[in-house]
CHARMM-style PDB file with segment names, atoms N, HN, CA, C and O in Angstrom:
ATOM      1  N   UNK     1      88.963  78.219 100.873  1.00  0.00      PROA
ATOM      2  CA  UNK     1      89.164  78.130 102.303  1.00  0.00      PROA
ATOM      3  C   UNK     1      89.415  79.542 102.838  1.00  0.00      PROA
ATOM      4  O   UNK     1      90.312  80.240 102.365  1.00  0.00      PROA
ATOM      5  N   UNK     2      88.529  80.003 103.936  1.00  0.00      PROA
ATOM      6  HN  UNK     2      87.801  79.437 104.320  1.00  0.00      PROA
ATOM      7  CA  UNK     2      88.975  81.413 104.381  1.00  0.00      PROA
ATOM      8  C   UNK     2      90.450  81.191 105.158  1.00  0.00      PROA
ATOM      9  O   UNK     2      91.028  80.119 105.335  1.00  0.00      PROA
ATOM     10  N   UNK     3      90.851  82.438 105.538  1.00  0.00      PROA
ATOM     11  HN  UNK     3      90.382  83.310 105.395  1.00  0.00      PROA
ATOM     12  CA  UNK     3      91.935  82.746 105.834  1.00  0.00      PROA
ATOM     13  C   UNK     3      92.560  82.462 107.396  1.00  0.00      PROA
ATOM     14  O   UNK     3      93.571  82.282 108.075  1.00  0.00      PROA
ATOM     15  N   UNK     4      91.363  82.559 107.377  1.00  0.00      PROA
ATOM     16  HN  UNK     4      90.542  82.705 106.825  1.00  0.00      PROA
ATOM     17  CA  UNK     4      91.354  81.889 109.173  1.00  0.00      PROA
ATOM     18  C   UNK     4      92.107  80.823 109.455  1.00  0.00      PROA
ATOM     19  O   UNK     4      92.847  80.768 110.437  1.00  0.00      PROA
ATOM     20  N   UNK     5      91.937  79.753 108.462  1.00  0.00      PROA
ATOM     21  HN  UNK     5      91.336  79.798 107.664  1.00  0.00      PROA
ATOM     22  CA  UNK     5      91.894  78.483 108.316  1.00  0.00      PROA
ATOM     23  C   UNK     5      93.264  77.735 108.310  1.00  0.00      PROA
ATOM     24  O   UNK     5      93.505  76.544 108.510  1.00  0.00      PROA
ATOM     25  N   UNK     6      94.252  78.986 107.967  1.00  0.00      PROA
ATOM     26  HN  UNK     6      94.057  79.954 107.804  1.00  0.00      PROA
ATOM     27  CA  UNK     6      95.715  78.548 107.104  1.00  0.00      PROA
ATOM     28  C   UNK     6      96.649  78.112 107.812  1.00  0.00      PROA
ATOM     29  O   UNK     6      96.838  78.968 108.676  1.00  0.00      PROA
ATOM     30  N   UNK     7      97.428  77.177 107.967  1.00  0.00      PROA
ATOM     31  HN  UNK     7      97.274  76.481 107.265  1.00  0.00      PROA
ATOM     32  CA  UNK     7      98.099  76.991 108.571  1.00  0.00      PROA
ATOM     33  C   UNK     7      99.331  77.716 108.589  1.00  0.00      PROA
ATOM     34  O   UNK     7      99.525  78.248 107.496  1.00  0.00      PROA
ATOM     35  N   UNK     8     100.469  77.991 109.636  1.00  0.00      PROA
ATOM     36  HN  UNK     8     100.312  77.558 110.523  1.00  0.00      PROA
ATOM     37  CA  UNK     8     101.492  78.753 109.517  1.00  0.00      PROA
ATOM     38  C   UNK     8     102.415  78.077 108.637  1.00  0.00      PROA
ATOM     39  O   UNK     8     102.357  76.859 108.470  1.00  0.00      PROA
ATOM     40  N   UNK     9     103.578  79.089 107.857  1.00  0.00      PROA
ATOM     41  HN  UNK     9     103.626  80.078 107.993  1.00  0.00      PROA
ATOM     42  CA  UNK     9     103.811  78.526 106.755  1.00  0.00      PROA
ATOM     43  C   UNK     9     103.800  78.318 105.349  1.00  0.00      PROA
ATOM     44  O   UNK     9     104.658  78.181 104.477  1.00  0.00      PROA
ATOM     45  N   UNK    10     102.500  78.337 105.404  1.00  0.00      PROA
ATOM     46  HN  UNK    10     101.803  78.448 106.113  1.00  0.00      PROA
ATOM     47  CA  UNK    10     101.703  78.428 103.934  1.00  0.00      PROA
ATOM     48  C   UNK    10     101.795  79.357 103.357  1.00  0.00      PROA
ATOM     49  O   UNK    10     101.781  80.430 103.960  1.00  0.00      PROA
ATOM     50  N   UNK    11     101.961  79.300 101.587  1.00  0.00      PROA
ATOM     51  HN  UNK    11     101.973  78.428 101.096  1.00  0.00      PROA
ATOM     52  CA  UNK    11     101.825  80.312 100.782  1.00  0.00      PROA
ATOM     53  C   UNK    11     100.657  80.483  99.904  1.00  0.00      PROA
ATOM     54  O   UNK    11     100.639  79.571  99.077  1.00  0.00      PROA
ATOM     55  N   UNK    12      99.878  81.133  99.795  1.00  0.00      PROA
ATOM     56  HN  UNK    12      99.893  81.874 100.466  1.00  0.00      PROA
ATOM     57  CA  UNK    12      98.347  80.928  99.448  1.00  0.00      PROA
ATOM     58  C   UNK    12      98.334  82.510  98.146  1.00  0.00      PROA
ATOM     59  O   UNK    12      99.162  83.419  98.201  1.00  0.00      PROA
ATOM     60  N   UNK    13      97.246  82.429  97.167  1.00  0.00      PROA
ATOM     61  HN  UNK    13      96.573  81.690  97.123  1.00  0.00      PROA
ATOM     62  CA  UNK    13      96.947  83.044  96.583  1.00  0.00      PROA
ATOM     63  C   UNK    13      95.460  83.666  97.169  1.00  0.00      PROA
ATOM     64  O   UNK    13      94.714  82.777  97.583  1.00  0.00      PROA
ATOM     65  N   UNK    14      94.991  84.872  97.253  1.00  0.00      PROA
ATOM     66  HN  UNK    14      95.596  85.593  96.917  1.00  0.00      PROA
ATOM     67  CA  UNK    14      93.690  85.386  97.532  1.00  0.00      PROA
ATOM     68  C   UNK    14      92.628  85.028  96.279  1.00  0.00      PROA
ATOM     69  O   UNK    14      92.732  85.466  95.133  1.00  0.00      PROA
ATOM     70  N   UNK    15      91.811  84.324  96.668  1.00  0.00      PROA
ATOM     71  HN  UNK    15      91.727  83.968  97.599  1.00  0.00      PROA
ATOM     72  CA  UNK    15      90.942  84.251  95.624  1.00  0.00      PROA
ATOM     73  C   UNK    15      89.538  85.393  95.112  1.00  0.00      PROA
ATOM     74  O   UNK    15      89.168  86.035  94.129  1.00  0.00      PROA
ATOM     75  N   UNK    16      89.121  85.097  96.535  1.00  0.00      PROA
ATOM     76  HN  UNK    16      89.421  84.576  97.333  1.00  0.00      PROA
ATOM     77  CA  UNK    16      87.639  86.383  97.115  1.00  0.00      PROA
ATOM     78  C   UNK    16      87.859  86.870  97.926  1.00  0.00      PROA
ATOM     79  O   UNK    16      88.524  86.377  98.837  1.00  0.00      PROA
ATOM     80  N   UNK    17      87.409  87.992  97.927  1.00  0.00      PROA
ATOM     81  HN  UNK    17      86.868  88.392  97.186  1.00  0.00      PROA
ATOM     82  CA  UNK    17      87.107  88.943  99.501  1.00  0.00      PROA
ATOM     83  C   UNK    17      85.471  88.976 100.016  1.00  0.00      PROA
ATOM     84  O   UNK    17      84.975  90.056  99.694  1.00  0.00      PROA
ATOM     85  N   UNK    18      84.818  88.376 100.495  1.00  0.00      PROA
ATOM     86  HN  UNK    18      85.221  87.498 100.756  1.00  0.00      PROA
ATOM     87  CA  UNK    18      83.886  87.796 100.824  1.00  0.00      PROA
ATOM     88  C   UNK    18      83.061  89.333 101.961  1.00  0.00      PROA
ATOM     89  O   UNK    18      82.311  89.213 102.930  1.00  0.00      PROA
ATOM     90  N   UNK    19      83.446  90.253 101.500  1.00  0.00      PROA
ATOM     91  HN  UNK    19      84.055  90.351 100.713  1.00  0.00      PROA
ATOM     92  CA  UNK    19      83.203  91.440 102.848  1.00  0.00      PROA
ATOM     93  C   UNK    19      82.461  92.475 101.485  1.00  0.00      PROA
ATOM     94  O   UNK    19      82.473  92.158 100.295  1.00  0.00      PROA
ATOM     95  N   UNK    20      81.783  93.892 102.140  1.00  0.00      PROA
ATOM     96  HN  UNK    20      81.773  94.149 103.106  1.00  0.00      PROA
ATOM     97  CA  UNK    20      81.328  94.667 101.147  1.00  0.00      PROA
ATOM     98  C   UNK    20      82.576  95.674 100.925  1.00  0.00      PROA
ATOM     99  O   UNK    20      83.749  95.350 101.113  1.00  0.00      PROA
ATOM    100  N   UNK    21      82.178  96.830 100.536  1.00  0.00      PROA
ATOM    101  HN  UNK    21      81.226  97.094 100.384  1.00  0.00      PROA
ATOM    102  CA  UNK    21      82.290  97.733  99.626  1.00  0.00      PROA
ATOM    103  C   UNK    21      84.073  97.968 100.729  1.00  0.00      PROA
ATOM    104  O   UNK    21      85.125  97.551 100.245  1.00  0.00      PROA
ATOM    105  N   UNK    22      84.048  98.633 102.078  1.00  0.00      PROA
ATOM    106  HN  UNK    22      83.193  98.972 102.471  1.00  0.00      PROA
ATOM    107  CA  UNK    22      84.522  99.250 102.784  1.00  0.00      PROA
ATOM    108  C   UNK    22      85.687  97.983 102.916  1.00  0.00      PROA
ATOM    109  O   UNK    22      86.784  98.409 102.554  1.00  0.00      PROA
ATOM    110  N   UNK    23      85.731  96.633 103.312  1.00  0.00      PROA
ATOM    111  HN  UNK    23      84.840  96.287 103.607  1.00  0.00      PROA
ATOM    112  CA  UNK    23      86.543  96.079 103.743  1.00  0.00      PROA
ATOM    113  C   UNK    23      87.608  95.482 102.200  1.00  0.00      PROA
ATOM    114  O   UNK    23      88.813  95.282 102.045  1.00  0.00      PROA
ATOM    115  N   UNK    24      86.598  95.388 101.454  1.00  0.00      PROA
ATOM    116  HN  UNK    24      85.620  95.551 101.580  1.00  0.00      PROA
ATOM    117  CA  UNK    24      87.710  95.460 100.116  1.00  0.00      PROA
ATOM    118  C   UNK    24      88.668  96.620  99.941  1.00  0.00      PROA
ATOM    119  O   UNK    24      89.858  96.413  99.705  1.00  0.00      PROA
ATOM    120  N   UNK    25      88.097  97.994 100.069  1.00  0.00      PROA
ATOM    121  HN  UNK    25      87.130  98.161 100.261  1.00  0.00      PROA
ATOM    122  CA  UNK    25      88.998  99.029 100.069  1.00  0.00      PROA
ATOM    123  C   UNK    25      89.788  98.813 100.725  1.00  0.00      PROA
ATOM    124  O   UNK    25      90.832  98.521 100.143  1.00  0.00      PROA
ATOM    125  N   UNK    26      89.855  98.803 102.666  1.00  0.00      PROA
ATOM    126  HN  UNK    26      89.007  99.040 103.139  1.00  0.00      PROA
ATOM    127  CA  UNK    26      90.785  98.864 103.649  1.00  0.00      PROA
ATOM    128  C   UNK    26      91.821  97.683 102.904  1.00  0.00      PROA
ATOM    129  O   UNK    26      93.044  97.811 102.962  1.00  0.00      PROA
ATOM    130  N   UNK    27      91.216  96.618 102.260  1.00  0.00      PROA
ATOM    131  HN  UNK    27      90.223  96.514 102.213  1.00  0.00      PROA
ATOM    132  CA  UNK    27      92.373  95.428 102.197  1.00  0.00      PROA
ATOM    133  C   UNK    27      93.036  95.735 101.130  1.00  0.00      PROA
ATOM    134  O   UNK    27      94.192  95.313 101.166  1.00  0.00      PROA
ATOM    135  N   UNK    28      92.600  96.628  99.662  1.00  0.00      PROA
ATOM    136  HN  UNK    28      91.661  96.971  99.632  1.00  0.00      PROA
ATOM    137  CA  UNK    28      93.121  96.985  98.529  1.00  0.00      PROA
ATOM    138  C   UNK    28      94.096  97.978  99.035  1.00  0.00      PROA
ATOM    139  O   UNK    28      95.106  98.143  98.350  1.00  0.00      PROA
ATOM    140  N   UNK    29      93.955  98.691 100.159  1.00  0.00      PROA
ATOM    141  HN  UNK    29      93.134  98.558 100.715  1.00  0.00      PROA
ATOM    142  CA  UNK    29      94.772 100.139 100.368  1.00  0.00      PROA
ATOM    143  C   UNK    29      96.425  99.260 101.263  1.00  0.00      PROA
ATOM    144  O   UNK    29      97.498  99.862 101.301  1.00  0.00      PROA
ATOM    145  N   UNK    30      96.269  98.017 101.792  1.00  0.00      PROA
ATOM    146  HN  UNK    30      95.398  97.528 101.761  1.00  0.00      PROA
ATOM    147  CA  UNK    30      97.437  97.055 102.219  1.00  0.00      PROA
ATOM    148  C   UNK    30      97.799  96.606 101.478  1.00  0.00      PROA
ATOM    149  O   UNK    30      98.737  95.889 101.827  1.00  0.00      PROA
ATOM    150  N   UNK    31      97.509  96.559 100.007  1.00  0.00      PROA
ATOM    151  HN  UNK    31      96.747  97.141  99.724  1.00  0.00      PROA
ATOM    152  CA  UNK    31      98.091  95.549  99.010  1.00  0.00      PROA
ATOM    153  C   UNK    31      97.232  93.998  99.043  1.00  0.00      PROA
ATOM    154  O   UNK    31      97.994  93.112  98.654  1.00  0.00      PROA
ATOM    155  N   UNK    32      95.923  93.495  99.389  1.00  0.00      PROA
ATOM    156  HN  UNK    32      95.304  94.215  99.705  1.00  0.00      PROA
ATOM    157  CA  UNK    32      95.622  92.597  99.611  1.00  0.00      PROA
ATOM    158  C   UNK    32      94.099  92.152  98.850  1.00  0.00      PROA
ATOM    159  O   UNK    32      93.006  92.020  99.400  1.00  0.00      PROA
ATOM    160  N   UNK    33      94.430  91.989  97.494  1.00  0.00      PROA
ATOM    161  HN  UNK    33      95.318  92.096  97.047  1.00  0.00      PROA
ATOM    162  CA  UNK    33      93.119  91.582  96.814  1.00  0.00      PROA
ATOM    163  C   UNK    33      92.982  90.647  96.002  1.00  0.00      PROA
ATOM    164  O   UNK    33      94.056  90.139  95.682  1.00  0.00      PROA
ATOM    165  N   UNK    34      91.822  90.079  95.395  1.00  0.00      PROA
ATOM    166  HN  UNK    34      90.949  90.492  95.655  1.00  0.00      PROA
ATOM    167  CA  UNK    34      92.089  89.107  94.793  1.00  0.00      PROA
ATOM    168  C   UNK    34      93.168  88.703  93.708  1.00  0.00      PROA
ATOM    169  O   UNK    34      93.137  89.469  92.745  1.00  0.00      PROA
ATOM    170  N   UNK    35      94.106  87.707  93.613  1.00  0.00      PROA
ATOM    171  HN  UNK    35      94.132  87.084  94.395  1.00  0.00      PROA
ATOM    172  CA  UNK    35      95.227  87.677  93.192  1.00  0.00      PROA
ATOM    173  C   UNK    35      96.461  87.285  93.669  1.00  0.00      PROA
ATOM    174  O   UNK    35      97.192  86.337  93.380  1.00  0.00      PROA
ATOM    175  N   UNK    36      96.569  88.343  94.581  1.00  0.00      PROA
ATOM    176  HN  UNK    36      95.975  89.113  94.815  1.00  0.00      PROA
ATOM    177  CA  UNK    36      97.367  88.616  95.379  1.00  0.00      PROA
ATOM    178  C   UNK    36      98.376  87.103  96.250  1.00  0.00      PROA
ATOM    179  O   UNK    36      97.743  86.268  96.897  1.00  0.00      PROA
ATOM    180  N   UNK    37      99.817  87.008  96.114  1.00  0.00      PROA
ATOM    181  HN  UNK    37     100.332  87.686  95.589  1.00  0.00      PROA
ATOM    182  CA  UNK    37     100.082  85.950  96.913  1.00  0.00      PROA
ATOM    183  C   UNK    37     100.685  86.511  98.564  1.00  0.00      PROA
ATOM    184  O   UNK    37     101.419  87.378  99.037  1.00  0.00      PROA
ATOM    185  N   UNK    38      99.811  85.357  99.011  1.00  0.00      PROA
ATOM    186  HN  UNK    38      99.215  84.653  98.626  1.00  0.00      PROA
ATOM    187  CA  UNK    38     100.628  86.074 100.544  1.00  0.00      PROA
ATOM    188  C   UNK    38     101.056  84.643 101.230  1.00  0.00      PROA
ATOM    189  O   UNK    38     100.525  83.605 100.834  1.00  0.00      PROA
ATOM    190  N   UNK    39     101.987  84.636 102.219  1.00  0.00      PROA
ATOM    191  HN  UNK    39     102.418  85.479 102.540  1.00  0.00      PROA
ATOM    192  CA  UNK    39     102.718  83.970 103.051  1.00  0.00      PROA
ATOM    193  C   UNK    39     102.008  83.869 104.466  1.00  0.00      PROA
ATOM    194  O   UNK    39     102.079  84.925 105.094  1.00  0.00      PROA
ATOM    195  N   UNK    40     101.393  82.923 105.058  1.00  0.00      PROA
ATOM    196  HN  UNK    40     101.335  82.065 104.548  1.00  0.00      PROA
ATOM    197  CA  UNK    40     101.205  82.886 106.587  1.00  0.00      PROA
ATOM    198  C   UNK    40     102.324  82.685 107.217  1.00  0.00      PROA
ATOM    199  O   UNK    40     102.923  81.609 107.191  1.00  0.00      PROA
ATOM    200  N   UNK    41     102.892  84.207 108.146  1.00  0.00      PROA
ATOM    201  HN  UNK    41     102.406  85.081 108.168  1.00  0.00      PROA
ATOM    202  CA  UNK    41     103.921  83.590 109.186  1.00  0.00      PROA
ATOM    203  C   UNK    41     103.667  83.228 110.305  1.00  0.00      PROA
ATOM    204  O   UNK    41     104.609  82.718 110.912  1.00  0.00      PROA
ATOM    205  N   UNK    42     102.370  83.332 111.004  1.00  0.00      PROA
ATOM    206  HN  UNK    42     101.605  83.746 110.511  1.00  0.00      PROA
ATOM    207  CA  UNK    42     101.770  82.915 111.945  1.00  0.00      PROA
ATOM    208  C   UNK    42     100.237  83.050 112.296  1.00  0.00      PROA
ATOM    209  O   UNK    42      99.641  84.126 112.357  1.00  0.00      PROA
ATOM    210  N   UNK    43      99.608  81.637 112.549  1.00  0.00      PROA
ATOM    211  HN  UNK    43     100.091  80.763 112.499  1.00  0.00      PROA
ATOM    212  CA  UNK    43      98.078  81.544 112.691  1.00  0.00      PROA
ATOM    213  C   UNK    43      97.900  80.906 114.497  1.00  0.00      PROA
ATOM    214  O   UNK    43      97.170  79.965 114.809  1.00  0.00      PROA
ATOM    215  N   UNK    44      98.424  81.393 115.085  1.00  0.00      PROA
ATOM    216  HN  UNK    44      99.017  82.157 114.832  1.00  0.00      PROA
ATOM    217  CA  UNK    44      98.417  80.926 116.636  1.00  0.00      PROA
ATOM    218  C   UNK    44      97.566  81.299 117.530  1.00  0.00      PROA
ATOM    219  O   UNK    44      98.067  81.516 118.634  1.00  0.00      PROA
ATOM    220  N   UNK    45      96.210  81.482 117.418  1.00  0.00      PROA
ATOM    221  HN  UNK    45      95.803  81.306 116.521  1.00  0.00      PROA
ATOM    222  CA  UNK    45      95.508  82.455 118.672  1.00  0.00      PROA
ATOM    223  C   UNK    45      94.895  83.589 118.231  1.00  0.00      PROA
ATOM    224  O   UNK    45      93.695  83.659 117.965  1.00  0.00      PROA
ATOM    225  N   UNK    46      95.747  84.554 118.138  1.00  0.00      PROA
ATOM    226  HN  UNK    46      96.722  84.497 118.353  1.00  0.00      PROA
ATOM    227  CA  UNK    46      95.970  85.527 117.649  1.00  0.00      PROA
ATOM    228  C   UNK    46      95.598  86.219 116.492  1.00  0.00      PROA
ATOM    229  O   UNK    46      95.013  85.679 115.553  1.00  0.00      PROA
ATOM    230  N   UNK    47      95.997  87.683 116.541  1.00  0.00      PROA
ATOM    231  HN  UNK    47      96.472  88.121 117.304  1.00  0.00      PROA
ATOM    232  CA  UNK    47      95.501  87.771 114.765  1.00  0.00      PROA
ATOM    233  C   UNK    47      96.646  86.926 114.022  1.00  0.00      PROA
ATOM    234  O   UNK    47      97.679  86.517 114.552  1.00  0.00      PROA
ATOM    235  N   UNK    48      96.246  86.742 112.659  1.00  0.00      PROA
ATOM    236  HN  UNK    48      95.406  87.074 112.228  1.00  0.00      PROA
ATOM    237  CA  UNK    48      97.079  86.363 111.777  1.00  0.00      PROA
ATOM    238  C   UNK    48      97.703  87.472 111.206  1.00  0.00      PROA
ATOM    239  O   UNK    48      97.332  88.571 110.794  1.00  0.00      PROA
ATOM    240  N   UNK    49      99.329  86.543 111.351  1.00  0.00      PROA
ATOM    241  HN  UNK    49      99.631  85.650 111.686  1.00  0.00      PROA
ATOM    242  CA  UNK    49     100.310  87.393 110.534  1.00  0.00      PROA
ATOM    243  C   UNK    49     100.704  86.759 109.468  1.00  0.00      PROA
ATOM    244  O   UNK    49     100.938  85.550 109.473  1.00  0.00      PROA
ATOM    245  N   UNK    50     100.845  87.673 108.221  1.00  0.00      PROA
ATOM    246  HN  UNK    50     100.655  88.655 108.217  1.00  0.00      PROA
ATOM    247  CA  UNK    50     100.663  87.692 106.661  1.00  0.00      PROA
ATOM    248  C   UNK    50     101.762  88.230 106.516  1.00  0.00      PROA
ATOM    249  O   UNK    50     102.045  89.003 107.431  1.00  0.00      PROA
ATOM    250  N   UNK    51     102.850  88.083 105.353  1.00  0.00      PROA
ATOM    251  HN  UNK    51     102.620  87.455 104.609  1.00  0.00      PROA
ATOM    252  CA  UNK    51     103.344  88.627 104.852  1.00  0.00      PROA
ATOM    253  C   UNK    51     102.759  88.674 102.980  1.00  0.00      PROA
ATOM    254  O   UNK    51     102.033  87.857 102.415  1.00  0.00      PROA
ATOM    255  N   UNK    52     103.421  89.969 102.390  1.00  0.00      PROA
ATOM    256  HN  UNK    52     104.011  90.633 102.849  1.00  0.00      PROA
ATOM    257  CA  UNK    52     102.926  89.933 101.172  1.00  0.00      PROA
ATOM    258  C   UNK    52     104.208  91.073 100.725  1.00  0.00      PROA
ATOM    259  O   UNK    52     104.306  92.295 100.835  1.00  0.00      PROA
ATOM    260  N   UNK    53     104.910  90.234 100.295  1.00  0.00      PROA
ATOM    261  HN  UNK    53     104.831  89.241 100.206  1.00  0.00      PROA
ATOM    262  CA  UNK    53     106.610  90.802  99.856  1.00  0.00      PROA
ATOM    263  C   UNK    53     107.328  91.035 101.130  1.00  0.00      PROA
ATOM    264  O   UNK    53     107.551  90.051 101.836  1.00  0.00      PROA
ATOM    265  N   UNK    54     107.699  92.146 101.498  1.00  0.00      PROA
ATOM    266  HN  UNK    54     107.518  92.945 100.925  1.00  0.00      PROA
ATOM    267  CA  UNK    54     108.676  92.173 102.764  1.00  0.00      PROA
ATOM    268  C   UNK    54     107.821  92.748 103.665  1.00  0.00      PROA
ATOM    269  O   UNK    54     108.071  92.473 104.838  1.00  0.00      PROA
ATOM    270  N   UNK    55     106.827  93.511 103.448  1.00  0.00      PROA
ATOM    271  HN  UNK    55     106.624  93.735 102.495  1.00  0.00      PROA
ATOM    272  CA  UNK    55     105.252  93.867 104.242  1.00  0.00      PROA
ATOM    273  C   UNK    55     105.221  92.610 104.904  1.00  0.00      PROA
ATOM    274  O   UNK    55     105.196  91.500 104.372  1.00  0.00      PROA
ATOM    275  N   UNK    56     105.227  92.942 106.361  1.00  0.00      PROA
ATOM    276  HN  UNK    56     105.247  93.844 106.793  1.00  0.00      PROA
ATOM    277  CA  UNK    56     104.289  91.924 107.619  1.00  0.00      PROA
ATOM    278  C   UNK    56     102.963  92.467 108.040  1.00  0.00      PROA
ATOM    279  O   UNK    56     102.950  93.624 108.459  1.00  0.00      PROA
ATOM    280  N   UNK    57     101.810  91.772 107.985  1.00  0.00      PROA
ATOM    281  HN  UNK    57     101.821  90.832 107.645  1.00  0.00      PROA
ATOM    282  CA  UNK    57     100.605  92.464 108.247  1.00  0.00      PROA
ATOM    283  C   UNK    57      99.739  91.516 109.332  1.00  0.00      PROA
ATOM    284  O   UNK    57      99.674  90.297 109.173  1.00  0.00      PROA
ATOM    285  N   UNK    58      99.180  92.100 110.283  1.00  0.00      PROA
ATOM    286  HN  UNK    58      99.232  93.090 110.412  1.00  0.00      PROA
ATOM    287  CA  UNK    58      98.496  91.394 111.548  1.00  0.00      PROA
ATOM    288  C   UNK    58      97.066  91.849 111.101  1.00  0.00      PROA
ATOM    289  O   UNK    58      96.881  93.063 111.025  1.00  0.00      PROA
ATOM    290  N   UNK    59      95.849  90.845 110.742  1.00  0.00      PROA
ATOM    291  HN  UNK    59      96.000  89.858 110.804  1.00  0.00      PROA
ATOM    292  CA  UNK    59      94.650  90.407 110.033  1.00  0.00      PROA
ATOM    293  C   UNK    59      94.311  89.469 111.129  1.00  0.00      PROA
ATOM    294  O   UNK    59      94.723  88.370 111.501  1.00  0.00      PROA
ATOM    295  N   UNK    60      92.908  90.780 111.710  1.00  0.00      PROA
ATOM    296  HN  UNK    60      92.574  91.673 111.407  1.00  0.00      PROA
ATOM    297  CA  UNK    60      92.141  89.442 112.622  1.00  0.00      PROA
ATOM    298  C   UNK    60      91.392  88.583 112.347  1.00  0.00      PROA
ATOM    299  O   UNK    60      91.086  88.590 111.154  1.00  0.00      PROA
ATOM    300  N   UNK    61      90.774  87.532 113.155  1.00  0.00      PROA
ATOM    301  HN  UNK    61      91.023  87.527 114.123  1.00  0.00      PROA
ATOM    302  CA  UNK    61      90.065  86.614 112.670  1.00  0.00      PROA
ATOM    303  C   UNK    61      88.937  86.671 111.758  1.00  0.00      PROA
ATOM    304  O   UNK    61      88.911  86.082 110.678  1.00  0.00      PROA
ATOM    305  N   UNK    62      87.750  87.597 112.353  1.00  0.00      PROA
ATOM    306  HN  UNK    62      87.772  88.075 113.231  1.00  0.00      PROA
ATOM    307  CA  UNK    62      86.887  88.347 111.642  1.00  0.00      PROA
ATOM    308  C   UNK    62      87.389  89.125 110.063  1.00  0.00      PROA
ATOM    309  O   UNK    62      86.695  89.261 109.055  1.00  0.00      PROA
ATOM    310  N   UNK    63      88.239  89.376 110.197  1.00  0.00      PROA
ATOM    311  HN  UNK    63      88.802  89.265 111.016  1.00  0.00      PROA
ATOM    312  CA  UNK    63      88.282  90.021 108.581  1.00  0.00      PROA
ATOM    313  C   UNK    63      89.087  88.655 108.249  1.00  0.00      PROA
ATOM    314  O   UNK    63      88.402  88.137 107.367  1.00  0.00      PROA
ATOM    315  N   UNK    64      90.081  87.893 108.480  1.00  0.00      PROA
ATOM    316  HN  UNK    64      90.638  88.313 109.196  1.00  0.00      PROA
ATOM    317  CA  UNK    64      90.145  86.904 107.761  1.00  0.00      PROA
ATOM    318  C   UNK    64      89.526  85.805 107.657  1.00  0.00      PROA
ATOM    319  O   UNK    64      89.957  85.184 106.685  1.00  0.00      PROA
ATOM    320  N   UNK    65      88.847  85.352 108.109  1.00  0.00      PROA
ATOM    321  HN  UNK    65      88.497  85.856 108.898  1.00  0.00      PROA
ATOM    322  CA  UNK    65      87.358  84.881 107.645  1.00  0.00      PROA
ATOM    323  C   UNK    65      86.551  84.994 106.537  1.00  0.00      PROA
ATOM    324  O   UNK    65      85.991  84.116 105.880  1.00  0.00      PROA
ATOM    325  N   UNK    66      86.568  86.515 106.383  1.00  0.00      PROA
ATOM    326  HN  UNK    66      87.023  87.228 106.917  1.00  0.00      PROA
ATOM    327  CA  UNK    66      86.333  86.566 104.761  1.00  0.00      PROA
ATOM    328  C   UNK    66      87.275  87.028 103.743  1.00  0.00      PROA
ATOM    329  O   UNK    66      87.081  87.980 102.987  1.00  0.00      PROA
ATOM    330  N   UNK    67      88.005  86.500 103.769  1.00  0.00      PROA
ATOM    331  HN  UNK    67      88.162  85.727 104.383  1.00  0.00      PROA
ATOM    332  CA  UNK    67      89.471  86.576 102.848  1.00  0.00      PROA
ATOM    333  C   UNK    67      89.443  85.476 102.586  1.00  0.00      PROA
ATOM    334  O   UNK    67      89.418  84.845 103.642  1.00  0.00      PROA
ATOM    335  N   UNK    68      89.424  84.505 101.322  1.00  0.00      PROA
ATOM    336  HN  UNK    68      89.444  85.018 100.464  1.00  0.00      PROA
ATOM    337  CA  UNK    68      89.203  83.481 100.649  1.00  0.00      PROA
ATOM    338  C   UNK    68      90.453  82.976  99.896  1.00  0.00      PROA
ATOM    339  O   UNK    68      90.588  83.611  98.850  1.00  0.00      PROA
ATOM    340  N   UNK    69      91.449  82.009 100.087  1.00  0.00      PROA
ATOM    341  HN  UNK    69      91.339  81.493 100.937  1.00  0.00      PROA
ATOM    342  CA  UNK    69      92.510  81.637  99.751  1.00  0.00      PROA
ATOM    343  C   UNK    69      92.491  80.423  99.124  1.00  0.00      PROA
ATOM    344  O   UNK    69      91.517  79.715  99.378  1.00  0.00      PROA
ATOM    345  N   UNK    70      93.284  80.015  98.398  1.00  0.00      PROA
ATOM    346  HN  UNK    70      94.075  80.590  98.191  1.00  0.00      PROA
ATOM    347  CA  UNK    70      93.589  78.704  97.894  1.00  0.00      PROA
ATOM    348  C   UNK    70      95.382  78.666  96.902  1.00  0.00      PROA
ATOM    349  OT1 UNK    70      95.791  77.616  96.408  1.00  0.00      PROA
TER     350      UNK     70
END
């Protein structure tokens, strides 16, 4: 399920990064790759806010879209 998708709340593992070369980097250089567990603290409208340890991170729709969770 992409990332888009998540409801607030949820704690999800990254499975794929579904983007090329450049958007894996930008997301590897936040701490955010496959593996990875992150927390939705909010999916309202808006970009989505992620936490991933005490890091809060705002991920728009378009790049989370291809961020692949389960």
């Amino acid at each position: 399920m992409p990332l888009a998708y998540a409801k607030t709340g949820e704690t999800l593992r990254i499975q794929n990064i579904a983007g090329g070369r450049n958007l894996s980097r930008r997301l590897a250089e936040m701490g955010l790759y496959p593996g990875s567990t992150i927390k939705v603290i909010s999916n309202q409208g808006g970009p989505i806010i992620i936490a991933i340890g005490e890091t809060r991170l705002a991920i728009g729709k378009g790049m989370a879209a291809k961020i692949f969770v389960g």
